[in-house]
C-alpha positions in Angstrom: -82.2 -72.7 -202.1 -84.6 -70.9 -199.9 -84.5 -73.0 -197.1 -80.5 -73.2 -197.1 -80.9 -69.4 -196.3 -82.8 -69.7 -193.6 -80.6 -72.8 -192.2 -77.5 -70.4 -192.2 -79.4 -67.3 -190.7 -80.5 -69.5 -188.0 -77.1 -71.3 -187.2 -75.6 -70.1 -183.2 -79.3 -68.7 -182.6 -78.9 -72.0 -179.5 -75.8 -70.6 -178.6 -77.0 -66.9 -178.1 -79.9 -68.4 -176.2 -77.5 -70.4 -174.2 -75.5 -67.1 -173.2 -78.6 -65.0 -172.5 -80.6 -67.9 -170.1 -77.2 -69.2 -168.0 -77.2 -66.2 -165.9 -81.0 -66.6 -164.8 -80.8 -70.5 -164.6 -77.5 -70.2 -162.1 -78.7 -67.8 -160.1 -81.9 -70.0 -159.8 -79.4 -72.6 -158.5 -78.0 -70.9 -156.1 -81.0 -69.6 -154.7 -82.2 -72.9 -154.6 -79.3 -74.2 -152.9 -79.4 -71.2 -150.4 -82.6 -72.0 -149.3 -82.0 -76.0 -148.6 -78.5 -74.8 -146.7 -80.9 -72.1 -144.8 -83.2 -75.2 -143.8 -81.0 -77.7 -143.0 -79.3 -75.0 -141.3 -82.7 -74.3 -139.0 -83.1 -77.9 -138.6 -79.5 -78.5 -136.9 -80.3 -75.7 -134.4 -83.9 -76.5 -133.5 -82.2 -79.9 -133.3 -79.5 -78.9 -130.7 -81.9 -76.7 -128.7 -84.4 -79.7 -128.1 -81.0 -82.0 -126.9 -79.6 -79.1 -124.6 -83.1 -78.9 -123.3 -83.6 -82.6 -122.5 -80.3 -83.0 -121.0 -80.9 -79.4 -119.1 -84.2 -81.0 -118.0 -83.5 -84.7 -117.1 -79.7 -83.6 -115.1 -81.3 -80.6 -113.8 -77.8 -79.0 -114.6 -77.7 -75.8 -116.8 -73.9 -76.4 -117.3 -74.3 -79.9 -118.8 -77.4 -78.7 -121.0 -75.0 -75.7 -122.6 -72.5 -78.0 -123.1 -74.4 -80.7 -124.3 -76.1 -78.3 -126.9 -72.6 -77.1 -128.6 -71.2 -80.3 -128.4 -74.9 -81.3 -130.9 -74.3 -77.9 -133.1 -70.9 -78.6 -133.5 -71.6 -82.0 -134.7 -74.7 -82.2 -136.8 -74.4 -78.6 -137.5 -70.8 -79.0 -139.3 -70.6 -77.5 -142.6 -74.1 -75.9 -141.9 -73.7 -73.4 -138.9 -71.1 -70.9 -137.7 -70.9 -68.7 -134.2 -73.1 -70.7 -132.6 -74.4 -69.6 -129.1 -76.2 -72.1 -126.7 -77.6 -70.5 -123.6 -79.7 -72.4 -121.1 -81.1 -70.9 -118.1 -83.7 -71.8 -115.4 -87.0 -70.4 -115.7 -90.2 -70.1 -113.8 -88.4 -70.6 -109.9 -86.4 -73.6 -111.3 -89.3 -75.9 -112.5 -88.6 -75.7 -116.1 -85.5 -75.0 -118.2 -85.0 -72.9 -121.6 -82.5 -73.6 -123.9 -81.9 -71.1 -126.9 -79.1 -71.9 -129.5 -78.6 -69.4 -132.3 -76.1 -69.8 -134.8 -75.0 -68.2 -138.4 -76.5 -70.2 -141.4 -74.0 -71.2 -144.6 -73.3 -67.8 -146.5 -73.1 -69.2 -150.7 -72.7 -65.3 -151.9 -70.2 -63.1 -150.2 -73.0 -59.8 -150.9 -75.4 -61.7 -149.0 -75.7 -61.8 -145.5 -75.8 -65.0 -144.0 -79.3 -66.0 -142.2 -79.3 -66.1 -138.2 -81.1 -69.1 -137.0 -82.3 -69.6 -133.6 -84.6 -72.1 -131.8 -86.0 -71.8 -128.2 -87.2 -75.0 -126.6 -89.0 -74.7 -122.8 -90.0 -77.5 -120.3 -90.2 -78.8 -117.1 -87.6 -80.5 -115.0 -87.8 -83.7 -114.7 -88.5 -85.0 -110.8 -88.8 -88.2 -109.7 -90.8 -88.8 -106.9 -90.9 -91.9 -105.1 -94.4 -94.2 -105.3 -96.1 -95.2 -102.1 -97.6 -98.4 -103.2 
């Protein structure tokens, strides 16, 4: 008789435990999925910055870098980033070329500001000089 008691006084005790852990196991989620959107965000960008760079580099045309760097965000960057800004400039009396792209990262949570990413990428312009052999 004893232990029927204690069965009925410990009936819905999983349910109560239900309602009082969801809260901290979904916001867990969420930050979880936060932080992989953040990342995959910041690898799209560093992504684009190296391929605005290159092409910057090997054309030796700062046009064709920029637009080759938001034509890459806007491509593997969909879903991911939003406002993105490519800028690509010559540095260092024209013998290298920068390439910055910074975009918005995925926003989950409408209270929490969504993450600016941006990558830099730097290097020399590619010149081809003719062998004398």
């Amino acid at each position: 008789m004893r232990s029927r008691q204690r069965r009925q006084r410990e009936e819905g005790t999983s349910a109560i435990e239900l309602v009082l852990y969801m809260p901290l196991l979904m916001v867990a989620i969420i930050l979880t999925v936060q932080f992989a959107l953040v990342y995959l965000g910041n690898q799209a960008v560093s992504a684009a910055a190296r391929e605005a760079a290159r092409t910057a580099r090997v054309t030796g045309d700062a046009a064709a870098g920029q637009a080759r760097g938001y034509d890459y965000a806007r491509d593997l960057g969909r879903g991911l980033l939003a406002r993105v800004d490519v800028q690509v400039d010559p540095v260092d009396d024209n013998t290298q070329m920068r390439a910055v792209v910074s975009a918005d990262g995925e926003q989950l949570l409408p209270f929490i500001r969504s993450p600016r990413l941006s990558e830099e990428v730097q290097g020399p312009i590619e010149q081809f000089i003719e062998d004398d052999g």
